[in-house]
C-alpha positions, 0 to 999 in steps of 0.5 A: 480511539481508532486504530488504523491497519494499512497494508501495503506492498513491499516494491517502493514506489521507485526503480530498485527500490523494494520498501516504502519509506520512511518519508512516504510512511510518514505521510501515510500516518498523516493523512490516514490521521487527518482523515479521520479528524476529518470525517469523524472528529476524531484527534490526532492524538488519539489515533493509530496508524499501523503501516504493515508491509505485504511481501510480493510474493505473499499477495494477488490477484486475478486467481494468481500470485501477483507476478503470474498475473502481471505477466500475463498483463504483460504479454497480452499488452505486448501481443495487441502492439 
């Protein structure tokens, strides 16, 4: 039985939108499912998928909180314009 841990951050995939959703989970756990049907003859039923919602300010990357890091992204972007 295979258990499945997906992370991901909690911005939403459209403006102002700050989770994912339900729709978008739902395909998650499909395809995650699907995938290990798949690859390694695994049945849907028999697998689970656990969908965990990371917080922006609790991940990043580059050695800075995330925000930091997309700043400065952000401002070397606008300086080589």
């Amino acid at each position: 039985m295979p258990i499945v841990t997906v992370q991901v951050t909690r911005e939403g995939t459209q403006p102002g939108s700050d989770k994912v959703t339900a729709e978008e989970k739902a395909a998650i756990i499909q395809g995650v499912s699907e995938v290990l049907r798949d690859v390694l003859n695994k049945p849907l039923e028999s697998t689970y998928v656990i969908i965990e919602e990371v917080d922006l300010e609790n991940w990043g990357w580059g050695g800075m909180p995330t925000q930091h890091y997309r700043q400065l992204l952000a401002q070397r972007k606008s300086s080589t314009i």
